[in-house]
DONULO-149421 format. One record per residue (C-alpha): residue number from 1; residue in three letters; x, y, z. Coordinates in steps of 0.05 Angstrom, whole numbers, plus 5000, padded with zeros to 4 digits. Example, Ala and Ser with C-alpha at 12.3 -4.5 7.8 and 13.67 -1.06 7.14 Angstrom:
2
{site 1; ALA; {5246; 4910; 5156}}
{site 2; SER; {5273; 4979; 5143}}
% end
This chain:
177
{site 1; UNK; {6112; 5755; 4657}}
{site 2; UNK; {6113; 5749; 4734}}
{site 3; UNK; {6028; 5757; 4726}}
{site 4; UNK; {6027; 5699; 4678}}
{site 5; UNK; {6058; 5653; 4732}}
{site 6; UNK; {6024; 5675; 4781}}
{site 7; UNK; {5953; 5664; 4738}}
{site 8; UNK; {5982; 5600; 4719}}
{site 9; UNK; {5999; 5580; 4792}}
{site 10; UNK; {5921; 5605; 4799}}
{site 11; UNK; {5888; 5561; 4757}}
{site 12; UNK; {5944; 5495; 4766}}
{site 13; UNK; {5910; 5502; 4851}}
{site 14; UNK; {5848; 5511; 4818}}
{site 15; UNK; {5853; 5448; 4778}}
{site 16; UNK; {5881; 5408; 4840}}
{site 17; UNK; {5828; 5430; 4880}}
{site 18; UNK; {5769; 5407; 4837}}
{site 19; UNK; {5806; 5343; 4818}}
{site 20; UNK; {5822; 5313; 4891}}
{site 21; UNK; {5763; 5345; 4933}}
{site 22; UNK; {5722; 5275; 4947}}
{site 23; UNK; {5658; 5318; 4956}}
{site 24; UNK; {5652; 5328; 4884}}
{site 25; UNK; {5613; 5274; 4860}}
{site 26; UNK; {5636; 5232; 4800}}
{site 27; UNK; {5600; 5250; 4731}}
{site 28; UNK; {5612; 5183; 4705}}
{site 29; UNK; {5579; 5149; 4767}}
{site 30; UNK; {5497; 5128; 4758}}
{site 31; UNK; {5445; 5171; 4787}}
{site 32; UNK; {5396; 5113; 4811}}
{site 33; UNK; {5319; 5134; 4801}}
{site 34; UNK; {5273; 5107; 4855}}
{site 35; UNK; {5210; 5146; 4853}}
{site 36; UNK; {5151; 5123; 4804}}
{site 37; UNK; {5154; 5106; 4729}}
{site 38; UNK; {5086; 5121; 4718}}
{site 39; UNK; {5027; 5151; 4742}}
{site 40; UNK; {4955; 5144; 4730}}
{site 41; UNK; {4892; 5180; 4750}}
{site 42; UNK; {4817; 5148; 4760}}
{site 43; UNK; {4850; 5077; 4761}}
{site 44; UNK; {4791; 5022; 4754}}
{site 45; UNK; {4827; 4949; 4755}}
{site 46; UNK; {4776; 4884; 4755}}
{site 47; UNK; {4818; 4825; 4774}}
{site 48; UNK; {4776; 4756; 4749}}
{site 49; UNK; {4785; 4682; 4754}}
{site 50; UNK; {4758; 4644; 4697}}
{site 51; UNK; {4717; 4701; 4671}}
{site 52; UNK; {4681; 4716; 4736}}
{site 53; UNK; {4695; 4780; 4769}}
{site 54; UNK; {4734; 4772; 4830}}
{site 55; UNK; {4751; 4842; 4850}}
{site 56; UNK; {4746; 4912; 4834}}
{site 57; UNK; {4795; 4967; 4853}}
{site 58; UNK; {4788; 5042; 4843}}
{site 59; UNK; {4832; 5100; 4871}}
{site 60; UNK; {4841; 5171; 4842}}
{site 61; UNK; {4916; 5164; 4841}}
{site 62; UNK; {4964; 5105; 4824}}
{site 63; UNK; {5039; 5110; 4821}}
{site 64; UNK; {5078; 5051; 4796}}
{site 65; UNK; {5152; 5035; 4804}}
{site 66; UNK; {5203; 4992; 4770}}
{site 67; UNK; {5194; 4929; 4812}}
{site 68; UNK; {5120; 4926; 4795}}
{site 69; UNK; {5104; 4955; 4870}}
{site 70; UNK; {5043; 5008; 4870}}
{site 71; UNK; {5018; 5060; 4906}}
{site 72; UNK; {4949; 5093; 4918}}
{site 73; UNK; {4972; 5160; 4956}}
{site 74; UNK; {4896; 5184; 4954}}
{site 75; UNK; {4862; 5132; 4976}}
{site 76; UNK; {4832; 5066; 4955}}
{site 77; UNK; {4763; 5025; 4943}}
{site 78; UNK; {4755; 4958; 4929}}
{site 79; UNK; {4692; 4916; 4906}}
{site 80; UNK; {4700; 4837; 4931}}
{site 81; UNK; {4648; 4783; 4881}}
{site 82; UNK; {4629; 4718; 4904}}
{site 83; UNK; {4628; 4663; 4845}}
{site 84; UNK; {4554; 4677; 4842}}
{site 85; UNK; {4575; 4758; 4822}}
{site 86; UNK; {4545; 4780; 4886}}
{site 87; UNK; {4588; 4831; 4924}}
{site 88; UNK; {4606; 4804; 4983}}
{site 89; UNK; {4644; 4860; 5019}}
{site 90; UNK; {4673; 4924; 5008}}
{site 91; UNK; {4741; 4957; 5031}}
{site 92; UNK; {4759; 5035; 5031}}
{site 93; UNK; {4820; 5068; 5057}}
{site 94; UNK; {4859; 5123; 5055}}
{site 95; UNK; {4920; 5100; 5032}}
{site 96; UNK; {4944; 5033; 5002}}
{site 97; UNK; {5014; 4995; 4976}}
{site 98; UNK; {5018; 4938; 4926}}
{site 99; UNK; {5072; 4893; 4938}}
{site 100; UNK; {5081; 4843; 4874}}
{site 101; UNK; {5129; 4803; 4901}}
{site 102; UNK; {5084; 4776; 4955}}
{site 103; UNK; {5032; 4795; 4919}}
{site 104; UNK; {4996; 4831; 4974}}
{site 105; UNK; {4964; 4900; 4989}}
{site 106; UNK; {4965; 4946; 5055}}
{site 107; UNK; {4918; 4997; 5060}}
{site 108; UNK; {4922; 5050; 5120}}
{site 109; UNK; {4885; 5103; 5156}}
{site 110; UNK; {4811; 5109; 5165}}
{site 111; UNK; {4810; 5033; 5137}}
{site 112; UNK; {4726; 5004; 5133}}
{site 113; UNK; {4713; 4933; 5114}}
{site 114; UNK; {4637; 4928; 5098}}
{site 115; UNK; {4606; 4858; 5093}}
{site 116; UNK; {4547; 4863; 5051}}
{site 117; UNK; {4523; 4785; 5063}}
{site 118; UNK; {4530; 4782; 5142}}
{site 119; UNK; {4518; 4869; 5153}}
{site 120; UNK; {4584; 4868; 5185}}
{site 121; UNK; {4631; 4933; 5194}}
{site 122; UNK; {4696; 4918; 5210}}
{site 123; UNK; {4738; 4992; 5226}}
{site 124; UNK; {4813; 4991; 5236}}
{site 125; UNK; {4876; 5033; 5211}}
{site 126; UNK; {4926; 4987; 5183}}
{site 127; UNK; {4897; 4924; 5146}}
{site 128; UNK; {4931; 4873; 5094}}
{site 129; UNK; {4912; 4828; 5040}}
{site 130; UNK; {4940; 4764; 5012}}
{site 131; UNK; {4913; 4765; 4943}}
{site 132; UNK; {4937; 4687; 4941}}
{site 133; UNK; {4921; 4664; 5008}}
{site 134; UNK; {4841; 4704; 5007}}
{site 135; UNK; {4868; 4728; 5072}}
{site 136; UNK; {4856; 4799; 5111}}
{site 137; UNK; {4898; 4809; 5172}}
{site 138; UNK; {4926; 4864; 5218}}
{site 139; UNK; {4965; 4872; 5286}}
{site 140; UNK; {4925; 4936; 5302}}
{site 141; UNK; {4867; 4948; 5343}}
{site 142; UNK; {4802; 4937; 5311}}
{site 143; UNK; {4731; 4944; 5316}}
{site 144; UNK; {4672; 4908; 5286}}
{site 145; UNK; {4604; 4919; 5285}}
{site 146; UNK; {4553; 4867; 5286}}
{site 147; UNK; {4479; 4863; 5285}}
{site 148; UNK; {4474; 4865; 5354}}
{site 149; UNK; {4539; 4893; 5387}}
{site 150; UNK; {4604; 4923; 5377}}
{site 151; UNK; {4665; 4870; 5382}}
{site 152; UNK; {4738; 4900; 5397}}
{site 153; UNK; {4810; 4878; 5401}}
{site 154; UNK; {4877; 4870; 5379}}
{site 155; UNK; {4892; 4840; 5322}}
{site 156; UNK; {4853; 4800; 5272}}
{site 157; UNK; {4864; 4753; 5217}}
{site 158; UNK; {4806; 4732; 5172}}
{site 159; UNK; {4778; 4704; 5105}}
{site 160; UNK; {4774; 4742; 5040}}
{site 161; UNK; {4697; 4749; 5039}}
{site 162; UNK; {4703; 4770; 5111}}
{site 163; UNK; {4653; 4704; 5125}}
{site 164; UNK; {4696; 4676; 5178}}
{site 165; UNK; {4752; 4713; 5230}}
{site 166; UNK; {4791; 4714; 5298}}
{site 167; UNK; {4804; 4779; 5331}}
{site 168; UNK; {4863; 4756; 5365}}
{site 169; UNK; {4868; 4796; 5433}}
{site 170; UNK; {4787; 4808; 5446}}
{site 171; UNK; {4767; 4862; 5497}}
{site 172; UNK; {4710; 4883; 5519}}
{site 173; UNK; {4638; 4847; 5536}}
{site 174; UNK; {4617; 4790; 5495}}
{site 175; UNK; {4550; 4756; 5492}}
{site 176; UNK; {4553; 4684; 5482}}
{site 177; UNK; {4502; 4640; 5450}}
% end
């Protein structure tokens, strides 16, 4: 008799332990997912206006969340098409982000913008794209490389087709004509 109390005082501390310790989590409460819904390998996206190829974006890895955001965690190409269907410039990077609430992309590390019309490189590590504005822009330092010198700052916003931009803190020697 006296060992049944005493296993029922056992498990009655037991109970009241579990119950009122506030570091056991709640079974009822949510678990709230944030990682990616989907994932997709080889990724090839054209984006057109009015049947004409505008863009086209590869990457060997795409994750996609919830809110519509993306991810390329392996890297990133991108094919940019005048209205004519003449490439115009091409962008690589080791990393990008969509963002479809802006409805703009960041791609980082090792970042090359190659304009095919003009033979300019631009090279820089952090770069982003308004898909609605047609703008490229960065606060980083970049460097680009025309036909007949290399031009390097701080900064840089620019069009789309990379036809016209402003490196916004120059350095460096510039020849003027």
């Amino acid at each position: 008799m006296r060992r049944t109390i005493q296993f029922g005082l056992l498990i009655c501390l037991f109970v009241n332990l579990v119950c009122c310790n506030p570091s056991i989590k709640d079974p009822k409460k949510k678990v709230v997912y944030n990682g990616p819904i989907a994932q997709a390998k080889d990724v090839f996206t054209l984006y057109s206006d009015s049947a004409k190829l505008q863009i086209k974006l590869s990457a060997p890895l795409q994750l996609q969340f919830e809110n519509g955001n993306g991810t390329y965690p392996k890297g990133i190409d991108m094919v940019f098409y005048d209205r004519q269907g003449k490439i115009t410039n091409t962008l690589k990077a080791n990393y990008g982000e969509y963002e479809k609430q802006t409805d703009t992309y960041l791609v980082r590390g090792n970042v090359i913008l190659a304009n095919a019309v003009k033979q300019e490189t631009m090279k820089t590590e952090e770069l982003h794209w308004d898909r609605q504005k047609r703008q490229l822009y960065t606060d980083k330092f970049v460097s680009i490389q025309t036909e007949t010198e290399i031009l390097t700052g701080t900064g840089l916003t620019a069009s789309q087709d990379f036809s016209r931009y402003k490196i916004l803190q120059p350095k460096g020697i510039f020849s003027i004509q």
